[in-house]
C-alpha positions in Angstrom: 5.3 -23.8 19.7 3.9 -22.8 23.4 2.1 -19.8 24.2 2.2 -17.9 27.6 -1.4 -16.4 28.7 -1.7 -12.9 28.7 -4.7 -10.9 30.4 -6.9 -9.7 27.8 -6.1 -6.3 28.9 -2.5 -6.7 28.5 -0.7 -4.0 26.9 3.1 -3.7 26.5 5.1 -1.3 28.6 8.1 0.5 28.8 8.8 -0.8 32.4 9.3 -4.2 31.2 12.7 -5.4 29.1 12.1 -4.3 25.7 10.8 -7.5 23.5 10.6 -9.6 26.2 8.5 -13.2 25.8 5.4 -11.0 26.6 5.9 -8.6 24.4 6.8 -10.6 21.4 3.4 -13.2 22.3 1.5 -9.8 23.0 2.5 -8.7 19.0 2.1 -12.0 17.7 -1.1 -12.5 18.4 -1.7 -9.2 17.5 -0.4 -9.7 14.0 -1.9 -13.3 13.6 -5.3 -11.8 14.5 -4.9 -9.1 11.7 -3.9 -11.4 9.6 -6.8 -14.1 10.3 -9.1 -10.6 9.9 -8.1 -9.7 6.2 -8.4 -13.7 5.2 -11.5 -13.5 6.3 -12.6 -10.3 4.5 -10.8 -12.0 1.4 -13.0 -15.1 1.7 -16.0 -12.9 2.3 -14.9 -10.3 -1.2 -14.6 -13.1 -3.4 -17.8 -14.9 -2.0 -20.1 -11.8 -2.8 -17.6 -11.2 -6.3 -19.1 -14.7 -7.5 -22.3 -14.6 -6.5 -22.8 -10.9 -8.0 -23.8 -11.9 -11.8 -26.2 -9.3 -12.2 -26.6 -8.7 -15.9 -27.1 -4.7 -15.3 -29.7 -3.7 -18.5 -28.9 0.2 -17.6 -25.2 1.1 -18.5 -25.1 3.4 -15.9 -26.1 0.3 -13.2 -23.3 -2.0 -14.6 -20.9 0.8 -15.0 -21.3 1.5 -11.7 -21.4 -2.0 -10.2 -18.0 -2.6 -12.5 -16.0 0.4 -10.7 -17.1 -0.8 -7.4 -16.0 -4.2 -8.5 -12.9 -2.8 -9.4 -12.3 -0.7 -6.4 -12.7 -3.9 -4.1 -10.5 -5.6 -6.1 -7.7 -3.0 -6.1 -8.4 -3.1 -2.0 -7.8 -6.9 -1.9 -4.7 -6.3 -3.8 -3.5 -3.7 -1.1 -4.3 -6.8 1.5 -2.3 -9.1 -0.3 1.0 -7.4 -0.1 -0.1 -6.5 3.7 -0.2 -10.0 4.4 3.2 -10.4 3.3 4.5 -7.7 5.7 2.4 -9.5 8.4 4.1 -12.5 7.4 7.7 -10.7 7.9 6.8 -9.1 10.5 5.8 -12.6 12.1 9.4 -14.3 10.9 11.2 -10.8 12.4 9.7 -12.3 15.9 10.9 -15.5 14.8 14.4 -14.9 14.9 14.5 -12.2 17.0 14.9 -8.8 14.8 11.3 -7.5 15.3 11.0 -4.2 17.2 14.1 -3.2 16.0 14.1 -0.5 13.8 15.8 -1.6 10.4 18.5 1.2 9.5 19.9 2.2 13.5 19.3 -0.8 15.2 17.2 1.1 17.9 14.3 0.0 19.5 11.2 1.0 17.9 9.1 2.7 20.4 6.3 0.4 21.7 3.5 3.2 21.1 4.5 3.1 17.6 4.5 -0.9 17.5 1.1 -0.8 18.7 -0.5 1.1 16.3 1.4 -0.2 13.5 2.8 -3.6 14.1 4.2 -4.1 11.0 6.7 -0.8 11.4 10.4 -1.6 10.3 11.5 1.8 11.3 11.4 4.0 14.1 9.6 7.2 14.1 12.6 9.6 12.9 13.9 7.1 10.5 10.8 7.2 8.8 10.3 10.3 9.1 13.6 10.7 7.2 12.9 8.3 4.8 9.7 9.8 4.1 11.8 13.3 3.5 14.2 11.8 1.2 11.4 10.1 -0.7 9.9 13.7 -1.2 13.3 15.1 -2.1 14.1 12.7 -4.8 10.1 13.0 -6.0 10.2 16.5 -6.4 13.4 16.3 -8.4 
């Protein structure tokens, strides 16, 4: 697999074909990066997770340390199933389906791509998606 240099202060635009070779290398970098970024905070968790065997005499101290334990864990576990969307997001690029938002087929705006790279739907889909989900909540 090649990779076509981009400036460091590329950004994608709306003057240029949408998802075109610099686009998709400008996202998949982005998303490998992210990716690289949790694995790394992963690594890091699980290094200060084992080497944390404080034996707490103050219930209060290991109370405390077990809720933080548990809230870093719980975190990881929010990772984890990013990763995956990270890694669908990078097979979407793959075969030519990512930017493309999921239930019209429209382009996903690039601004929206950007700050969430793992987006399957365009703005207004999601936004009704997210009012159906309240709908059918509230019922």
């Amino acid at each position: 697999m090649w990779s076509k240099v981009l400036e460091d202060d590329y950004r994608p635009s709306d003057d240029e074909m949408f998802m075109s070779e610099r686009h998709r290398e400008y996202f998949r970098r982005k998303l490998i990066a992210w990716k690289e970024e949790i694995l790394r905070e992963s690594r890091d968790t699980l290094v200060a997770l084992q080497s944390e065997n404080e034996n707490h005499p103050d219930f209060a101290d290991r109370a405390s340390s077990e809720t933080d334990r548990s809230i870093e864990l719980r975190a990881r576990d929010r990772q984890r199933k990013l990763i995956s969307k990270i890694d669908a997001a990078l097979s979407r690029l793959d075969d030519g389906t990512y930017g493309y938002c999921e239930e019209t087929g429209d382009p996903i705006a690039l601004r929206r791509l950007d700050a969430r790279p793992i987006a399957t739907l365009s703005v207004e889909a999601q936004e009704r998606h997210e009012k159906r989900e309240r709908i059918y909540r509230d019922d």
